[in-house]
C-alpha positions in Angstrom: 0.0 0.0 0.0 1.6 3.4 -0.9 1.7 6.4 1.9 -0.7 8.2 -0.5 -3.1 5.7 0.0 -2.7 5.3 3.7 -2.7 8.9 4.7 -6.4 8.5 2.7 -7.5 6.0 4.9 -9.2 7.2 8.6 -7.0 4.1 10.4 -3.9 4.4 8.4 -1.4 3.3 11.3 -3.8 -0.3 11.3 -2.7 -0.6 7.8 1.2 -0.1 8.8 1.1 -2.5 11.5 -1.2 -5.4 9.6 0.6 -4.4 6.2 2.5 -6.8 3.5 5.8 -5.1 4.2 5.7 -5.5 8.0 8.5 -6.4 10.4 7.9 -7.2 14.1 9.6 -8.6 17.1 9.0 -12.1 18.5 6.1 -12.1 21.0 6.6 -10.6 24.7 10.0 -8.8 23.6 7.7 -5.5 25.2 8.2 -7.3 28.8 11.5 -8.3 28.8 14.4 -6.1 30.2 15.7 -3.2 28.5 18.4 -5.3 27.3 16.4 -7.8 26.1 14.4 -5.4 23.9 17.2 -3.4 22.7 18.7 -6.6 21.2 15.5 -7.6 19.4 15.5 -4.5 17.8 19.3 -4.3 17.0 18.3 -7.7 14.8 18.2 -7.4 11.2 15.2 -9.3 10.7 13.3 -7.1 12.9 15.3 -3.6 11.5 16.6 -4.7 8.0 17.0 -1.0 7.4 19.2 -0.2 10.6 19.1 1.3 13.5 17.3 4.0 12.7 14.5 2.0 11.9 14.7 0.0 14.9 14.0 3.3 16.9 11.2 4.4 14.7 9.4 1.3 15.0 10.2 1.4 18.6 8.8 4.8 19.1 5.5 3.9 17.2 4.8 1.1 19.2 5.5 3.4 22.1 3.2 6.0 20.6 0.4 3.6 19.4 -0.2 2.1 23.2 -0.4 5.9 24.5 -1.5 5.1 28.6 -1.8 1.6 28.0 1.6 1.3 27.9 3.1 -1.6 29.9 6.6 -1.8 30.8 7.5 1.8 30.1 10.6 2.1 31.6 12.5 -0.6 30.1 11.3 0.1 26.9 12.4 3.7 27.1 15.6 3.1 28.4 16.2 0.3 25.3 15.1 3.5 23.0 18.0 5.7 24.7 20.1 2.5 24.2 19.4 2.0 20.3 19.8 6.2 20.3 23.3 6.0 22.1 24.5 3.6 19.6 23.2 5.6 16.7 24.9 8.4 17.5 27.9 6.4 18.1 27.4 4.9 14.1 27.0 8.5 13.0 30.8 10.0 14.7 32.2 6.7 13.3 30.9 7.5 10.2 32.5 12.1 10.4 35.4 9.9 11.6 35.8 8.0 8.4 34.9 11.0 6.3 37.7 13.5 7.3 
């Protein structure tokens, strides 16, 4: 489904999270340790497009469960973790470039 037709649609994020293109983590990563979470996340077949697509997914499963969010605290501390090492990718990277 392209954006243009999702953004159309009045419960586009449904369509995200049910569509053909999909990635998700194994069942009950969300109540496992920070740890545990940021290293389902760090997998490829759950973030094929990196890190910075771990943390978006991350954040819209954050976003999507609003005050029914269980487990916050661990799951915000494996965001800051998958953050951390983005940042760390990204001075790698300046480091290479000068």
């Amino acid at each position: 489904m392209l954006v243009e037709e999702l953004l159309g649609e009045k419960n586009w994020s449904q369509a995200v999270t049910d569509g053909p293109a999909r990635t998700f983590a194994r069942k009950g990563t969300h109540t496992g340790t920070a740890e545990e979470i940021y290293a389902e996340y760090k997998r490829k077949g759950v973030s094929p497009k990196g890190l910075g697509s771990a943390i978006r997914m991350l954040q819209f499963y954050i976003n999507r469960a609003g005050k029914n969010l269980h487990n916050g605290p661990a799951i915000r501390k494996a965001m800051r973790m998958l953050q951390a090492d983005l940042k760390k990718l990204h001075a790698q990277e300046d480091k290479k470039k000068d």
